[in-house]
VMD Tcl script that draws the C-alpha trace (Angstrom):
set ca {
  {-25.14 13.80 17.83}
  {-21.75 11.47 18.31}
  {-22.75 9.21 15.52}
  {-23.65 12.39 13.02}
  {-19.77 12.34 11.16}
  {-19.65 10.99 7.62}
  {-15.93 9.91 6.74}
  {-16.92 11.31 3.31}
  {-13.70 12.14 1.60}
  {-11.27 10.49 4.03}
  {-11.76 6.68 3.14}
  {-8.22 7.50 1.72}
  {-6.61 7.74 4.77}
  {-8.35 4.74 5.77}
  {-7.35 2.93 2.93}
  {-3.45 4.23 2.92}
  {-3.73 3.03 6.90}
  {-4.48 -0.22 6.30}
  {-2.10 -1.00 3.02}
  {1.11 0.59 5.08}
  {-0.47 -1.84 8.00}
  {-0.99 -5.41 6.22}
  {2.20 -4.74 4.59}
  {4.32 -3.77 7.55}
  {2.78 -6.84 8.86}
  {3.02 -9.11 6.77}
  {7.05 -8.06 5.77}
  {7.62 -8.46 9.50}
  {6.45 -12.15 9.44}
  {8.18 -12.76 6.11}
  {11.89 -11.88 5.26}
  {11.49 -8.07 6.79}
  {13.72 -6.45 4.01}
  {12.35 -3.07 1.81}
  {12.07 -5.20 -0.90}
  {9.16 -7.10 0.36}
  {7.56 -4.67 2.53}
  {6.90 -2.39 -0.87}
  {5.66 -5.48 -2.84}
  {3.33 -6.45 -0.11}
  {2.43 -2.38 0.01}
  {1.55 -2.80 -3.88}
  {-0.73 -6.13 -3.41}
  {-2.46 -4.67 -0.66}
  {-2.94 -1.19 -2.62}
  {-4.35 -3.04 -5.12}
  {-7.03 -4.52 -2.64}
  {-7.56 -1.08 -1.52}
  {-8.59 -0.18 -4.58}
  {-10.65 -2.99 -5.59}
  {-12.80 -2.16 -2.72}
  {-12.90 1.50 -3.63}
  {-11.14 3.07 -0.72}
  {-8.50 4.47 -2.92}
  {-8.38 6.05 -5.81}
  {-6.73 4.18 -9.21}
  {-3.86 6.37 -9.52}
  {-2.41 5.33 -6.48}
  {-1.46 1.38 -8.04}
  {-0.09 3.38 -10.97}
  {2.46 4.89 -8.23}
  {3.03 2.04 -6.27}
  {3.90 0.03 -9.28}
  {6.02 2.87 -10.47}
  {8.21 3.16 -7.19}
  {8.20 -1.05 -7.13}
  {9.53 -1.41 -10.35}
  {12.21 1.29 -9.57}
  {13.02 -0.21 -6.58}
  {13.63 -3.96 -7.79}
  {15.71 -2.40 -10.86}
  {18.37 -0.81 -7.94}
  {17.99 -3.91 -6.00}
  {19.04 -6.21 -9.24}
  {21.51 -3.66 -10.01}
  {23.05 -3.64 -6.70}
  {23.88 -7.95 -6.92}
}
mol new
graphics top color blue
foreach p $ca { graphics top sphere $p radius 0.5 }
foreach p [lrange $ca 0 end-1] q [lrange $ca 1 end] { graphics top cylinder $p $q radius 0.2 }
display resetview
C-alpha cells in the first residue's frame, strides 16, 4: 500500500527542486552574486531537461530571464 504512489506528473517539481538546489549550491561555493546563481540555474535546467524531468520550454525561459539579466548587469558598469 505505502509504495502504491506514482510521481506521474510531478517530476517537475522534482526537477525545478534540484536546478534551484545545485545552483544555490554551487553560487554559494563560487562568487555568491545573482549573476551566477541564475547562470548556474540555466546549466543545471538544461540538465534537467536532458534527462526529461522538465519540460523544453522551461530553458527557453531561463535563457530569456539570463540574457535580461546580464544586459542590466553590463548596463549597470
Amino acid at each position: 500500500m505505502i509504495f502504491q504512489y506514482s510521481i506521474v506528473g510531478f517530476e517537475w517539481i522534482i526537477g525545478l527542486g534540484l536546478s534551484f538546489g545545485l545552483a544555490f549550491i554551487f553560487n554559494y561555493l563560487t562568487k555568491n552574486n545573482l549573476r551566477t546563481f541564475f547562470i548556474f540555474f540555466f546549466i543545471f535546467n538544461g540538465f534537467m531537461v536532458w534527462a526529461e524531468l522538465l519540460p523544453s520550454w522551461t530553458i527557453v525561459i531561463s535563457l530569456i530571464v539570463l540574457v535580461i539579466i546580464m544586459y542590466t548587469s553590463r548596463k549597470g558598469d
